[in-house]
N, C-alpha and C positions, 0 to 999 in steps of 0.2 A: 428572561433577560440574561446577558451572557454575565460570567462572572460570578456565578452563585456558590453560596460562602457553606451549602448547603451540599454534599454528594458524596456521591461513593466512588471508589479508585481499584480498580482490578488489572491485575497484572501477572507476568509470568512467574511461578512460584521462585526462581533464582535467576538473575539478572549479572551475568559477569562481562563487563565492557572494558576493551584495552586493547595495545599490541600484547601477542604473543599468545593470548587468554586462550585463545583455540587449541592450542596445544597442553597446557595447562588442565584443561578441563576432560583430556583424553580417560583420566582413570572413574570419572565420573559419570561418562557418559557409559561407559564400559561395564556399570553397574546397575544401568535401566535394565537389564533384562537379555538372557541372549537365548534363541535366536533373536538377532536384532536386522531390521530392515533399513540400510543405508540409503535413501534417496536423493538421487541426484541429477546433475544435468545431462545433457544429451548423450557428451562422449566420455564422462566420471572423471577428465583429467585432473581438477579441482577440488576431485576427493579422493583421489590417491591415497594421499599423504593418511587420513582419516580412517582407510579399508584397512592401509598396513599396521598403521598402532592399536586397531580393533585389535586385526587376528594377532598380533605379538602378545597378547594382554590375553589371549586366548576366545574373544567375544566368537561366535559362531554368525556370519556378516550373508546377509542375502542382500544383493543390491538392486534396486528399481530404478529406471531410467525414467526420466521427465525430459523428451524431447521437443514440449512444446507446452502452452498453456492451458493446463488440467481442463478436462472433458471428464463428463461420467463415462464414457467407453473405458480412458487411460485408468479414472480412476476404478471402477467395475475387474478392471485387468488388473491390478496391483491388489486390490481387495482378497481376489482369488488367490495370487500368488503368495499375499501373507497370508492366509489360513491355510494353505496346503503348506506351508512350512514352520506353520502352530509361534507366528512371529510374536515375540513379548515387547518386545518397545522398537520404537523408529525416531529415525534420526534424518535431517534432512539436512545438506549442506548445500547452498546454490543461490537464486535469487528468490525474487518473490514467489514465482511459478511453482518452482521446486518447493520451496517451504509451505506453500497451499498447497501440495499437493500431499506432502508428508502429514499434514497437517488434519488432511482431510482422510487420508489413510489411516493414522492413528484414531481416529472418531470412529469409524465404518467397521472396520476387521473386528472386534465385537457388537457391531449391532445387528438386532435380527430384521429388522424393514432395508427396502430397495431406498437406494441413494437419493432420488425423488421424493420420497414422504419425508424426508429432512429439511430440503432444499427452500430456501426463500422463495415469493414471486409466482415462479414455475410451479413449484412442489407445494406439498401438504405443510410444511413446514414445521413439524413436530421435532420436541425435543428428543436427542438421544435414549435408550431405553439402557444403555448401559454408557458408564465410565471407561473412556479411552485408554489405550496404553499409554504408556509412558512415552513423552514425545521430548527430542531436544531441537533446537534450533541454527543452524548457524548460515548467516547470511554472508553471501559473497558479492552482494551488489549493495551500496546505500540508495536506499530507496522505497522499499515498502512497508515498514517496520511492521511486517505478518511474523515476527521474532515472537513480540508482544500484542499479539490479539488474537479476540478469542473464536472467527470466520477463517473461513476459506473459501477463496471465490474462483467458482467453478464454472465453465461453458456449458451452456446448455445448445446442443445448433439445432434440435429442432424447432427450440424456441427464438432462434436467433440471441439468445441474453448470457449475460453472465450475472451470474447471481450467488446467494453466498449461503455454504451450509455454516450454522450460529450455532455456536454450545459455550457458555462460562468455563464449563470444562476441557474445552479446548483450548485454553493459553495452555502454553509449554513449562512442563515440568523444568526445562532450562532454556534459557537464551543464552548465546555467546556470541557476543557482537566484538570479534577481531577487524578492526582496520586493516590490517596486513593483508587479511583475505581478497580484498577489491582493490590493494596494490597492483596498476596497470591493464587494468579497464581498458577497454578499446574505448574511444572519445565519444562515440553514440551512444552505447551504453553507459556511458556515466553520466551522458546529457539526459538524457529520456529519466534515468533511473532518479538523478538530481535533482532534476524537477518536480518530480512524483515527490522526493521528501520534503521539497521546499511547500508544494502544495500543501503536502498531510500535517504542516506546521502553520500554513495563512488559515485552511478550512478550518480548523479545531478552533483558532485564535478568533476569529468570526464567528463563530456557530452560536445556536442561540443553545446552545448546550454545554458551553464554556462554564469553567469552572477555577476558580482560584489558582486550585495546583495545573489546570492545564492550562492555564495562562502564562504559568512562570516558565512551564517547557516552551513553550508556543515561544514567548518575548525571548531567550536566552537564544533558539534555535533559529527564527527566520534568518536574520542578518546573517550569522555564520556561516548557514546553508546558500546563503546567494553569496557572497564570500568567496565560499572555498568553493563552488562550481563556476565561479568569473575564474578563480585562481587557475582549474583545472584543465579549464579549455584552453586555459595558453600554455600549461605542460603542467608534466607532473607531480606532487610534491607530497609527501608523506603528508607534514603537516593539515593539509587539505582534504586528506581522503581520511586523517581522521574527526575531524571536523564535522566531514558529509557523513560518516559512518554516527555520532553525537545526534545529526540533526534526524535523521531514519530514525534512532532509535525512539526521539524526541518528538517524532510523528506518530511511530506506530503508540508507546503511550498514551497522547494526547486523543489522536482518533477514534481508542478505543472506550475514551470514556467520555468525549465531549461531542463525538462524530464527526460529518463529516460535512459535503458540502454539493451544490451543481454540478462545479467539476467532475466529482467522482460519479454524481448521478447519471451525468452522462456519459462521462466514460464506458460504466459498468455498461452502455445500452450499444454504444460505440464499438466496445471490443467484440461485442458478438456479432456485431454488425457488419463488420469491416476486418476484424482478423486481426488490426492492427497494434502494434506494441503498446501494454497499457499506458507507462510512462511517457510516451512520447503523446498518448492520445490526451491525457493532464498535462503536459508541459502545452501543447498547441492550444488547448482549452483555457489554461489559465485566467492571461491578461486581458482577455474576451470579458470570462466571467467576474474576474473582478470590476472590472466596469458594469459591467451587469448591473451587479449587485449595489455596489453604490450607488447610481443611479434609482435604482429599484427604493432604495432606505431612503432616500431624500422624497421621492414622491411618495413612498407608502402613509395610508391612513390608518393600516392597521396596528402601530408601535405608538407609544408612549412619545412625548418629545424627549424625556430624559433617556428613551430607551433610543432610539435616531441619533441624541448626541454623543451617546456613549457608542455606537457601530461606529458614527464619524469620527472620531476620534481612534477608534479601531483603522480602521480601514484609511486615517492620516500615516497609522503608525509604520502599516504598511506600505505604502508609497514612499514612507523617510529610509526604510530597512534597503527596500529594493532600488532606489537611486542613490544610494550610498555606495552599496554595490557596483551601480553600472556606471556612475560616476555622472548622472543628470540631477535636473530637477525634480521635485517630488511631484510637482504636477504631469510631467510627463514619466515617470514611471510605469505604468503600467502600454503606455506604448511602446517604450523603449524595451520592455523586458521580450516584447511580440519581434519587436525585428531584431533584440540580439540573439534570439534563438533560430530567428530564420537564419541568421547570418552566420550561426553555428552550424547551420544543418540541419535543422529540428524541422522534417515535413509540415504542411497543415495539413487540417484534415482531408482534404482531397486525396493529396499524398499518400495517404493514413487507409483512401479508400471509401471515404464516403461518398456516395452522390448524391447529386443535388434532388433527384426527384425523391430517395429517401428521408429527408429534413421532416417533412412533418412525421413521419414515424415515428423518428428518432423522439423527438421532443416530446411527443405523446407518450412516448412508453418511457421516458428518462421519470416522468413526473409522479410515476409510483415507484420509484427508489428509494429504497432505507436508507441511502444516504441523502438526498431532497429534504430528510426530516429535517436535519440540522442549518440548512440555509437559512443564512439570518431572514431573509423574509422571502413570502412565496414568489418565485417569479412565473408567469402568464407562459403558458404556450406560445404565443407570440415572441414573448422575448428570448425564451432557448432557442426558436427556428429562429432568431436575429443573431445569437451569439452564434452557432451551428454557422452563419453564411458568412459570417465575419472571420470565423478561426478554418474556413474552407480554404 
């Protein structure tokens, strides 16, 4: 029953959130260990600024490119590259991609097994055989708050999946959540990535794995996070992008100790599926699965009635957050939230890549997801090939 007064809280050993903090945290970071592996995005302009205050501080900076969303090839390539250059900590400045990538790199470059026997799902899934380097974080998109948890979610394409290699010891030695950093987003990437945090703040607040303290991130984060990405898309506003930057951080916390949800279940089976941006593949999925799932708690016989009224009451709270926001009803909330994102831009999944003769796949392979644990209640193969046709 969600809400238990009862649990345990893990998180990144230093947590420093603000403007400016990014830069602030230069001679700290400078201290993990050097050689140190900078990883970053495609073409590193966004970590410039990061390479030059290494080398002035004297760090000795190897840099890995993340030109697309981690694969055991890219990461097997970066693996090699930090042991041939005997790497002591990594540091990842970029989005979600980038930070699982760094993330998963810091885990691998001391372990002696193939990336595979780590791997959820796919793989053997065996815990690490040694302790990561020293790993810092810094995210330049709000959205997937992989700052603060302890996965990295990895492609697998000849599984078609994405899936996540898990270690406690992989939360980051630092988080630095600068807002300044995701100053001036291009408008798709702050909608796809938006969504994703506003998700990773409904799923935890719902899950039957909810827990007092991630209740309190979850309640402070949702409204804000629909908020400040209504605020965004009609232009741009400091105030806003630190808000989104508060709600990410507020997801990745919460997800990582309360879980997660359908959404991500299928995402996870979606992106391998389709290639398609994860954010955007949770932001089309959303207002689907939250219907879903309501629906789903109202008919279930397997919850308590006190346990039904307390999701309903959940999932009221959610509809009041999100048409506050859009400026409707609560009863139509979750419609409304489906056509302002189309209205934004936001593909569905067709767009995204799926087809229609894939849906049963999908739904079959979504329903062994680590994140599926946390759905407040199970839902039927039937009803993910329902949500899947509807968010097409």
């Amino acid at each position: 029953m969600p809400s238990s007064s009862i649990f345990q809280f893990m998180t990144a050993a230093s947590i420093q959130f603000g403007r400016n903090e990014a830069v602030k945290a230069v001679p700290a970071i400078a201290e993990l260990g050097s050689p140190l592996l900078l990883v970053h995005g495609q073409d590193g302009k966004r970590a410039g600024w990061l390479l030059e205050a290494l080398m002035e501080r004297g760090v000795e900076v190897v840099c890995f490119s993340v030109p697309r969303e981690p694969d055991i090839a890219l990461i097997e390539e970066g693996v090699s590259r930090a042991r041939a250059t005997r790497i002591r900590s990594v540091v990842a400045i970029g989005g979600g991609a980038v930070i699982d990538a760094g993330k998963a790199l810091a885990a691998l470059v001391p372990a002696t097994r193939p990336v595979l026997d780590h791997l959820e799902v796919v793989g053997k899934g065996l815990p690490l055989e040694k302790d990561p380097l020293p790993f810092a974080a810094l995210p330049t998109t709000a959205g997937t708050g992989a700052e603060v948890t302890k996965n990295a979610v990895l492609t697998v394409p000849e599984a078609a999946r994405k899936v996540s290699l898990r270690d406690p010891r992989m939360l980051p030695a630092m988080a630095i959540v600068d807002p300044a950093l995701t100053d001036g987003l291009p408008r798709a990437i702050t909608l796809a990535s938006g969504l994703d945090a506003v998700t990773q703040v409904i799923e935890p607040y719902l899950s039957c794995k909810a827990n007092i303290l991630t209740d309190l991130l979850c309640r402070d984060a949702i409204a804000k996070g629909m908020q400040a990405l209504v605020q965004l898309m009609a232009g741009e506003a400091k105030e806003a992008r630190d808000a989104m930057a508060w709600t990410s951080l507020c997801g990745g916390l919460a997800l990582a100790n309360a879980g997660l949800g359908a959404v991500h279940g299928l995402a996870g089976v979606l992106g391998g599926e389709t290639g398609g941006a994860h954010g955007a593949l949770c932001g089309a999925l959303l207002p689907h699965v939250l219907k879903a799932n309501e629906k789903a708690v109202m008919a279930s016989d397997e919850i308590s009635e006190a346990e039904c009224q307390n999701l309903l009451i959940r999932f009221t709270d959610v509809r009041n957050w999100i048409s506050g926001a859009l400026g409707c009803s609560a009863d139509q909330a979750f419609d409304q939230l489906a056509n302002w994102s189309r209205a934004n831009a936001l593909p569905g999944l067709g767009g995204l890549g799926l087809e229609v003769a894939r849906i049963p796949y999908v739904a079959e392979a979504s329903a062994t997801s680590s994140s599926m644990k946390g759905n407040p209640v199970a839902l039927s193969r039937a009803e993910l090939e329902s949500v899947l046709h509807v968010a097409l």
